[in-house]
C-alpha positions as CSV (number, residue, x, y, z in Angstrom):
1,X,0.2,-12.7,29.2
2,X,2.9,-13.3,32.1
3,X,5.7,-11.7,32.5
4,X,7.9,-14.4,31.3
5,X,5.4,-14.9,28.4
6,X,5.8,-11.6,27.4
7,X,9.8,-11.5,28.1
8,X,10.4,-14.3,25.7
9,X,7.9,-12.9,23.0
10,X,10.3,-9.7,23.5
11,X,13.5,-11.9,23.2
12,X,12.3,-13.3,20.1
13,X,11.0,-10.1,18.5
14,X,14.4,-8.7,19.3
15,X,15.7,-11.6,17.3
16,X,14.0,-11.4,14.4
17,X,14.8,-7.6,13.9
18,X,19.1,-8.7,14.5
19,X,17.7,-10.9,11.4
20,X,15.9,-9.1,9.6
21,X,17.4,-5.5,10.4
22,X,15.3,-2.1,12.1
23,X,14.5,-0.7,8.7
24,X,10.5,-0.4,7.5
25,X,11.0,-2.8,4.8
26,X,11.6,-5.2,8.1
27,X,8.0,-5.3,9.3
28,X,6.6,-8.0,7.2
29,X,9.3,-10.6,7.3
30,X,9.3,-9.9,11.0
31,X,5.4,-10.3,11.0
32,X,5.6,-13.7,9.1
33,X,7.6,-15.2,11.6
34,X,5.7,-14.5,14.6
35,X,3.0,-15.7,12.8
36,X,4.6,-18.9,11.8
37,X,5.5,-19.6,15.3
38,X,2.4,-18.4,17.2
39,X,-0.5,-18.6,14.4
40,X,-1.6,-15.1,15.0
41,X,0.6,-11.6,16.0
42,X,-0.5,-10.7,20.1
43,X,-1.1,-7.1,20.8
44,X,2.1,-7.4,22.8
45,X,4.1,-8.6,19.6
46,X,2.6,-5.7,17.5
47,X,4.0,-3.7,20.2
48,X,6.9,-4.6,20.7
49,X,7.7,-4.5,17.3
50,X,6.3,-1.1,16.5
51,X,9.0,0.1,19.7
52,X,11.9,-2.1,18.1
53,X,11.4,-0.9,14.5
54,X,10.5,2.9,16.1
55,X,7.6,3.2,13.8
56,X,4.1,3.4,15.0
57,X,2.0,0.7,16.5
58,X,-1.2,1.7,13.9
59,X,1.5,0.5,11.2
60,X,1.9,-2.2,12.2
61,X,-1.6,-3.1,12.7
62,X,-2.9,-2.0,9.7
63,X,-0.2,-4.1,7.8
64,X,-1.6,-6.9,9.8
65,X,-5.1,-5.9,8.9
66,X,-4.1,-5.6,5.3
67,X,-3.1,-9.7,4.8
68,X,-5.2,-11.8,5.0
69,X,-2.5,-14.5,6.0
70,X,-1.2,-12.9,9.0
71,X,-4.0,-12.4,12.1
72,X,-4.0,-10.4,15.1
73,X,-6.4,-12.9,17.2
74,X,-5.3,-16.6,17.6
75,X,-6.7,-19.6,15.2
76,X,-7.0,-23.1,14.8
77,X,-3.5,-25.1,15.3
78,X,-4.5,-25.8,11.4
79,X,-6.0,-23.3,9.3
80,X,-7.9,-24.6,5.9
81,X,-8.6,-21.7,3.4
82,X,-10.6,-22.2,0.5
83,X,-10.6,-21.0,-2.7
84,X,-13.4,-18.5,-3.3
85,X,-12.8,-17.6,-6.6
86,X,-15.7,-17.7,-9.5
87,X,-13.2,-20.2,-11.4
88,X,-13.9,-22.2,-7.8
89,X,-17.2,-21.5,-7.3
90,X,-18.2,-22.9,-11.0
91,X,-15.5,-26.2,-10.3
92,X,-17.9,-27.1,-7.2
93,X,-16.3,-25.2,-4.2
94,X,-19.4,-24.8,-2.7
95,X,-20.3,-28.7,-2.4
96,X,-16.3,-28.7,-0.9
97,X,-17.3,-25.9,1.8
98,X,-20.7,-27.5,2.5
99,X,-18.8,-31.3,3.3
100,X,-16.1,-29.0,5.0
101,X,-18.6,-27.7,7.7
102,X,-20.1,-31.0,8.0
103,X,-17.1,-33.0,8.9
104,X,-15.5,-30.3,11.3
105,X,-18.9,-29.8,12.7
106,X,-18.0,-25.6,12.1
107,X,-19.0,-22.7,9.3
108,X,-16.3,-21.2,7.7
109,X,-15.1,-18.2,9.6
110,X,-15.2,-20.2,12.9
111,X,-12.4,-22.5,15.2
112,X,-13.4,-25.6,16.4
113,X,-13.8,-26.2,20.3
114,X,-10.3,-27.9,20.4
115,X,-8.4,-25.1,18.5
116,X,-7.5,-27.6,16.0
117,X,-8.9,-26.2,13.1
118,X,-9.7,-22.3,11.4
119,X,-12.3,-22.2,8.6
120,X,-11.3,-19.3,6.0
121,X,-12.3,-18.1,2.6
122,X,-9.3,-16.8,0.7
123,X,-9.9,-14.5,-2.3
124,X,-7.3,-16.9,-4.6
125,X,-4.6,-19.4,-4.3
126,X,-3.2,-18.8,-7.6
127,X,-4.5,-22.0,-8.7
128,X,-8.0,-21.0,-11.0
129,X,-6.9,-24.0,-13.6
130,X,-7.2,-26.6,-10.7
131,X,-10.6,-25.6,-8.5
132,X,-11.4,-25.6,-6.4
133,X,-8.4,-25.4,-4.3
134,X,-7.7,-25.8,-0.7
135,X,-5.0,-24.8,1.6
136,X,-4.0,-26.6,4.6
137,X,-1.5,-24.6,6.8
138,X,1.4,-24.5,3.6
139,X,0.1,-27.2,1.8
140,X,-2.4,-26.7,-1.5
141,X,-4.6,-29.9,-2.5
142,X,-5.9,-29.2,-6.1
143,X,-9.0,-30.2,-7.4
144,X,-10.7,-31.1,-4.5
145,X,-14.1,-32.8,-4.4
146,X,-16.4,-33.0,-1.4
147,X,-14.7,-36.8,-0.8
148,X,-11.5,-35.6,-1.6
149,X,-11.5,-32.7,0.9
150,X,-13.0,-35.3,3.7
151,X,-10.3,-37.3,3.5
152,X,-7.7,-35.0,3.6
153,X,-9.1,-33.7,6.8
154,X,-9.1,-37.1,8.3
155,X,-5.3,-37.6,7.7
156,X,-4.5,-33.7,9.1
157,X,-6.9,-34.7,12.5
């Protein structure tokens, strides 16, 4: 990272934590954010927050670790997570995942090429009444179908 990479990362860390304030209870609204604007926490940015909020950098990393939403390694500008559930897996998820890999030419756990898209599992999305369920960046698309989730790849490309 360049210096003046790493000085605006600082400047916007320091930011956050005028927003959010130097307590513990901090970290995760502070991790949220860099996430939202980067897609992923840098090692810097787990740094520099550990030395802002005076705690220790394994804190913040294993908070990081814990989530499942927030990553230390960068992803796919979009980032489609699907439902992985047994209410899913008995809707038809796995016909979903299967069309999925096919049109993004990818297996779930991988970016494409162009950094456009991240393949995930999640472990649920809240939404067992309507499987399988997908989720696109913020977005959730209920009841998805093989056809259903091409096309709503084709309009997020």
């Amino acid at each position: 990272m360049l210096v003046l990479e790493k000085n605006a990362m600082t400047e916007e860390i320091e930011l956050l934590v005028v927003k959010f304030g130097k307590s513990r209870s901090s970290l995760l609204p502070i991790l949220q954010d860099i996430q939202r604007s980067h897609k992923h926490i840098p090692d810097f940015a787990q740094q520099e927050v550990a030395r802002l909020l005076d705690i220790h950098p394994v804190e913040v990393y294993s908070v990081i670790s814990f989530y499942s939403f927030l990553n230390s390694n960068a992803k796919g500008r979009n980032i489609v997570r699907l439902c992985q559930t047994i209410t899913c897996d008995m809707a038809g998820k796995e016909n979903v995942a299967k069309a999925i890999e096919r049109e993004l030419g990818i297996k779930f756990g991988e970016t494409t090429k162009d950094n456009k898209f991240t393949l995930e599992y999640v472990n649920c999305l809240g939404m067992c009444d309507q499987g399988p369920a997908l989720l696109i960046n913020e977005r959730v698309f209920p009841k998805v179908t093989p056809e259903k989730a091409v096309q709503i790849l084709s309009e997020v490309k």
